[in-house]
VEXGUPA-424309 format. One record per atom (N, C-alpha, C): residue in one letter; atom name; residue number from 1; x, y, z. Coordinates in steps of 0.1 Angstrom, whole numbers. Example, Ala and Ser with C-alpha at 12.3 -4.5 7.8 and 13.67 -1.06 7.14 Angstrom:
REM residues 2
DOPA  residu  atome  num     px     py     pz
DOPA       A      N    1    132    -57     78
DOPA       A     CA    1    123    -45     78
DOPA       A      C    1    132    -33     78
DOPA       S      N    2    128    -22     71
DOPA       S     CA    2    137    -11     71
DOPA       S      C    2    129      0     79
REM end
This chain:
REM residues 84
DOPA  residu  atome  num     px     py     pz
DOPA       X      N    1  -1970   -879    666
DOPA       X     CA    1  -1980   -889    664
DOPA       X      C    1  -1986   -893    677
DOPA       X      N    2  -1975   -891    688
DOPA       X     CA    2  -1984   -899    698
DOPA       X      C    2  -1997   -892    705
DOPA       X      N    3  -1993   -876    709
DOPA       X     CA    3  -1997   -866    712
DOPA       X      C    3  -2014   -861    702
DOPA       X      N    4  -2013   -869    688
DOPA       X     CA    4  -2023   -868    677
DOPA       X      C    4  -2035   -882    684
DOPA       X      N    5  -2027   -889    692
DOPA       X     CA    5  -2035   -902    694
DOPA       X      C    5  -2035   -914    684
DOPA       X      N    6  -2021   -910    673
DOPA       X     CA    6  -2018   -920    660
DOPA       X      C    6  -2013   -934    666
DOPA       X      N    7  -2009   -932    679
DOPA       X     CA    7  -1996   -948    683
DOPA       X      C    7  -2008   -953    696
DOPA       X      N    8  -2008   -966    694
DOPA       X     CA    8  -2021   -975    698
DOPA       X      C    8  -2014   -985    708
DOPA       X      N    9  -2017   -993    720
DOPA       X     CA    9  -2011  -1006    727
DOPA       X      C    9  -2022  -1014    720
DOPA       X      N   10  -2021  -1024    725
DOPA       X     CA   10  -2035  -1032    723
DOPA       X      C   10  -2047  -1025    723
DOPA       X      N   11  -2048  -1015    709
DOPA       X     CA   11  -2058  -1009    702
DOPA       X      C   11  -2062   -997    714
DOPA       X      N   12  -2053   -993    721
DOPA       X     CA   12  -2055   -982    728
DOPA       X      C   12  -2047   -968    723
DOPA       X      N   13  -2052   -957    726
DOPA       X     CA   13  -2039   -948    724
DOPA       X      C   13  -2029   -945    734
DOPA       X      N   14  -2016   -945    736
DOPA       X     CA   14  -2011   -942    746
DOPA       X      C   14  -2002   -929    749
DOPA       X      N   15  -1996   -927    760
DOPA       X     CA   15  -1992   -914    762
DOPA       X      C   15  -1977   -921    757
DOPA       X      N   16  -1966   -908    759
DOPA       X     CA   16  -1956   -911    756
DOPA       X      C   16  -1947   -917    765
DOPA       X      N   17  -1952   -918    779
DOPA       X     CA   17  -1943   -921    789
DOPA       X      C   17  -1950   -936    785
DOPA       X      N   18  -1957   -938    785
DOPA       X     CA   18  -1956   -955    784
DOPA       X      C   18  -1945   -965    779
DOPA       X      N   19  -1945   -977    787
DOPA       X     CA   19  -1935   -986    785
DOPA       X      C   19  -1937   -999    780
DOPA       X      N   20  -1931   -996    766
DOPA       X     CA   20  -1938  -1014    760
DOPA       X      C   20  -1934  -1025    770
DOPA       X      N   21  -1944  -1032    768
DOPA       X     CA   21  -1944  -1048    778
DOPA       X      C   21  -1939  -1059    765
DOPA       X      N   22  -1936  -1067    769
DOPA       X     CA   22  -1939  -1079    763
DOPA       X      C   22  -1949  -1085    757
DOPA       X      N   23  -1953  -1088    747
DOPA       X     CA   23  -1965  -1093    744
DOPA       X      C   23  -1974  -1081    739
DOPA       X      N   24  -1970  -1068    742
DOPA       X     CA   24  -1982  -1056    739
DOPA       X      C   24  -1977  -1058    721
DOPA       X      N   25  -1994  -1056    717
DOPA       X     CA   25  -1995  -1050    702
DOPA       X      C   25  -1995  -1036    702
DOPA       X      N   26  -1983  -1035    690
DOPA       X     CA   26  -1982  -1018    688
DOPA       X      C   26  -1988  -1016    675
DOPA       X      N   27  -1997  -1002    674
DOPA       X     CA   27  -2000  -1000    662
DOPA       X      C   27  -1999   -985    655
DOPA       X      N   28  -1999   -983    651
DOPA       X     CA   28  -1999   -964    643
DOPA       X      C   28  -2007   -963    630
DOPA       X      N   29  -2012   -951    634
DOPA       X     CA   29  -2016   -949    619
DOPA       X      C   29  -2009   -937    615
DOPA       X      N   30  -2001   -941    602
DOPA       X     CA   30  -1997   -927    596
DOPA       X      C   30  -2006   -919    589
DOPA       X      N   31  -2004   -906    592
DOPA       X     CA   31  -2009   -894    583
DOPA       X      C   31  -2008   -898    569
DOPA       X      N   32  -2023   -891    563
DOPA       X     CA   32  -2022   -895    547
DOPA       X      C   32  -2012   -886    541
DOPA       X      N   33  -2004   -893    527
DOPA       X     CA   33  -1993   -883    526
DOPA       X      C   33  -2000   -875    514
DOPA       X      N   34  -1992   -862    516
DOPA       X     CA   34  -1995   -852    509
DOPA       X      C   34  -1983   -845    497
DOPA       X      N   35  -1988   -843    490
DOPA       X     CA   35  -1979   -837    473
DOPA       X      C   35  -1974   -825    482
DOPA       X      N   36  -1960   -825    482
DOPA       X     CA   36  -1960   -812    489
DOPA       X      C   36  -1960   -799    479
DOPA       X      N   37  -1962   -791    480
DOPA       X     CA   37  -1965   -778    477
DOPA       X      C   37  -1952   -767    471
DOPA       X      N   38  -1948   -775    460
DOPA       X     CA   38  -1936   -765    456
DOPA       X      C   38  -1942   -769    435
DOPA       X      N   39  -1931   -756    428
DOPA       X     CA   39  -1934   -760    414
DOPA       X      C   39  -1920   -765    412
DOPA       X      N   40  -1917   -774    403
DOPA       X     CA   40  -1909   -774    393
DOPA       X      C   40  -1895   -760    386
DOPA       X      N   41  -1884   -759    393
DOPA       X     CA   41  -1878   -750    382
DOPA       X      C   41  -1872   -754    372
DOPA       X      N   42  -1869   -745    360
DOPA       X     CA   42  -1869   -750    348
DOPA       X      C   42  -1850   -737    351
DOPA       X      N   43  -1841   -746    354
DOPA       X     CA   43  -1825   -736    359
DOPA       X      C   43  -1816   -748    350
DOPA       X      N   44  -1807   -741    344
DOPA       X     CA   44  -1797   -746    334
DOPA       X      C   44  -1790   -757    346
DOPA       X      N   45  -1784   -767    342
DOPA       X     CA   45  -1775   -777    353
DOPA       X      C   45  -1765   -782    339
DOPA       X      N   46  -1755   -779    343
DOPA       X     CA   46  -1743   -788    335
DOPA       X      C   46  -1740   -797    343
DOPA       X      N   47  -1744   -809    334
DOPA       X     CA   47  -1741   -821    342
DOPA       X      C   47  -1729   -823    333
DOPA       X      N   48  -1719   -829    344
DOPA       X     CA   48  -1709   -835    343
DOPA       X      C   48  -1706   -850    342
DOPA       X      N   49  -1710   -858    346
DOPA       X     CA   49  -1711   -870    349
DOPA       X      C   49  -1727   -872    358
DOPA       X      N   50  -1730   -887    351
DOPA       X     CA   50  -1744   -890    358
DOPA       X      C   50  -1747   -906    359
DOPA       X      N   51  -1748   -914    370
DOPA       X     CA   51  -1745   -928    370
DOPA       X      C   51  -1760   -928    384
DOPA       X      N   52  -1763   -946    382
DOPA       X     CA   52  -1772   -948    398
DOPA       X      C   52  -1768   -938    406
DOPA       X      N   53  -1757   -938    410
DOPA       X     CA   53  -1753   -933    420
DOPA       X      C   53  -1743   -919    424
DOPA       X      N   54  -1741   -913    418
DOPA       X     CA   54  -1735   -904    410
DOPA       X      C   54  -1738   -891    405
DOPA       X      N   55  -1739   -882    406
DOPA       X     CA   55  -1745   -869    396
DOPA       X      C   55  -1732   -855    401
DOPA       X      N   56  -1722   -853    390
DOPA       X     CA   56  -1713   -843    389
DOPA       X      C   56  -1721   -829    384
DOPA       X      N   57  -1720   -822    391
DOPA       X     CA   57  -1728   -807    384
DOPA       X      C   57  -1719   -800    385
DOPA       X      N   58  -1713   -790    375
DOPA       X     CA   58  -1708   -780    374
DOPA       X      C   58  -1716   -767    376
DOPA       X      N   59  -1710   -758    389
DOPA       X     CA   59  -1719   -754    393
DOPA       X      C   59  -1716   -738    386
DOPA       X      N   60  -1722   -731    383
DOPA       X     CA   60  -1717   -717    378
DOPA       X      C   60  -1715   -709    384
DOPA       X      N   61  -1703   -697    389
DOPA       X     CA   61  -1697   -692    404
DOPA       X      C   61  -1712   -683    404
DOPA       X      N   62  -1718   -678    414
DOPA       X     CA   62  -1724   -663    418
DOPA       X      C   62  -1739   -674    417
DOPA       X      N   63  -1738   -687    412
DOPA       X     CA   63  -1752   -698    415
DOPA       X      C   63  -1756   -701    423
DOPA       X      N   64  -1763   -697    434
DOPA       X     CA   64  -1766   -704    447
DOPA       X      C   64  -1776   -714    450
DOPA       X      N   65  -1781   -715    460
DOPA       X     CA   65  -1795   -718    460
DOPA       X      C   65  -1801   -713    478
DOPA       X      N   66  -1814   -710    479
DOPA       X     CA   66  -1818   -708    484
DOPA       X      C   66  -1815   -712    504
DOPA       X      N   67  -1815   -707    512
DOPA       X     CA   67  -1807   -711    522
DOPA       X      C   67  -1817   -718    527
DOPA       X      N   68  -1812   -729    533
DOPA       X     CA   68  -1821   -739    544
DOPA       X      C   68  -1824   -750    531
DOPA       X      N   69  -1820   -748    515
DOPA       X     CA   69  -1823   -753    507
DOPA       X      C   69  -1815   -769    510
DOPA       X      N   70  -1824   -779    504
DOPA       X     CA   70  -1814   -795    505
DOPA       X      C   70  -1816   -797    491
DOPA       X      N   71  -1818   -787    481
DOPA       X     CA   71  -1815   -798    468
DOPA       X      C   71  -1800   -802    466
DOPA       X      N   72  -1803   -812    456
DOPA       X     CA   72  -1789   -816    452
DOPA       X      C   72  -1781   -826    463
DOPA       X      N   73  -1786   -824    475
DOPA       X     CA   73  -1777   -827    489
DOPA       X      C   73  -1780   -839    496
DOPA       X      N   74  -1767   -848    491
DOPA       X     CA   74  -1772   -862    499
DOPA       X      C   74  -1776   -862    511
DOPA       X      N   75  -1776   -877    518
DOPA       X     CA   75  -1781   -878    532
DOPA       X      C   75  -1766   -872    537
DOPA       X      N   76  -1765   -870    549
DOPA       X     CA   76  -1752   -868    559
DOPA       X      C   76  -1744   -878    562
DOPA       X      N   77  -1748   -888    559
DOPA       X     CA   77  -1739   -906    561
DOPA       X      C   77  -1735   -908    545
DOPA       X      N   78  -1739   -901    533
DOPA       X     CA   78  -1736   -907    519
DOPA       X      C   78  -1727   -894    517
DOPA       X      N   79  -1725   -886    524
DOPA       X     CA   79  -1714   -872    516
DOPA       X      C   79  -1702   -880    513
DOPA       X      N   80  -1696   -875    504
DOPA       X     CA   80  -1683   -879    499
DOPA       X      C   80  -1674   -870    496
DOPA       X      N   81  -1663   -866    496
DOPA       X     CA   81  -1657   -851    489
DOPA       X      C   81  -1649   -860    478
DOPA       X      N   82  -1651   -855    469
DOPA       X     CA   82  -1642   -857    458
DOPA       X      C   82  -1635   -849    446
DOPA       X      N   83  -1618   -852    450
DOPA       X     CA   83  -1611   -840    440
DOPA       X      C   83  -1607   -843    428
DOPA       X      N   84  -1607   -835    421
DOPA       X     CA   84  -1608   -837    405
DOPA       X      C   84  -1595   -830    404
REM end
């Protein structure tokens, strides 16, 4: 963003080596967001269990998913293992 000229001091743009002061106004503009660009699959899920917080899938052996893929996959601070 900064390198874009998105991050502003007192309505300026600045480089990245700059050093907030005291008293400086920071501003940014974020990029408009965009629908990202994937469809919908329509793939069997046996759910197991399903709560707010919660979703058990039974997964079917030889079922993968695509590498580099994060469905399904909490953040890295919410993993939990849990044995049944």
């Amino acid at each position: 963003m900064i390198k874009e000229g998105r991050v502003c001091i007192n309505g300026l743009p600045v480089k990245a080596s700059y050093q907030v002061k005291a008293g400086d106004d920071l501003s940014f503009l974020l990029p408009k967001a965009q629908e990202p660009d994937i469809e919908p699959e329509d793939i069997p899920l046996d759910i197991l269990y399903e709560d707010s917080d919660v979703l058990v899938v039974n997964k079917a052996k030889g079922y993968g998913r695509p590498s580099g893929s994060r469905a399904l996959q909490p953040h890295p601070r919410q993993r939990r293992t849990v044995s049944l």
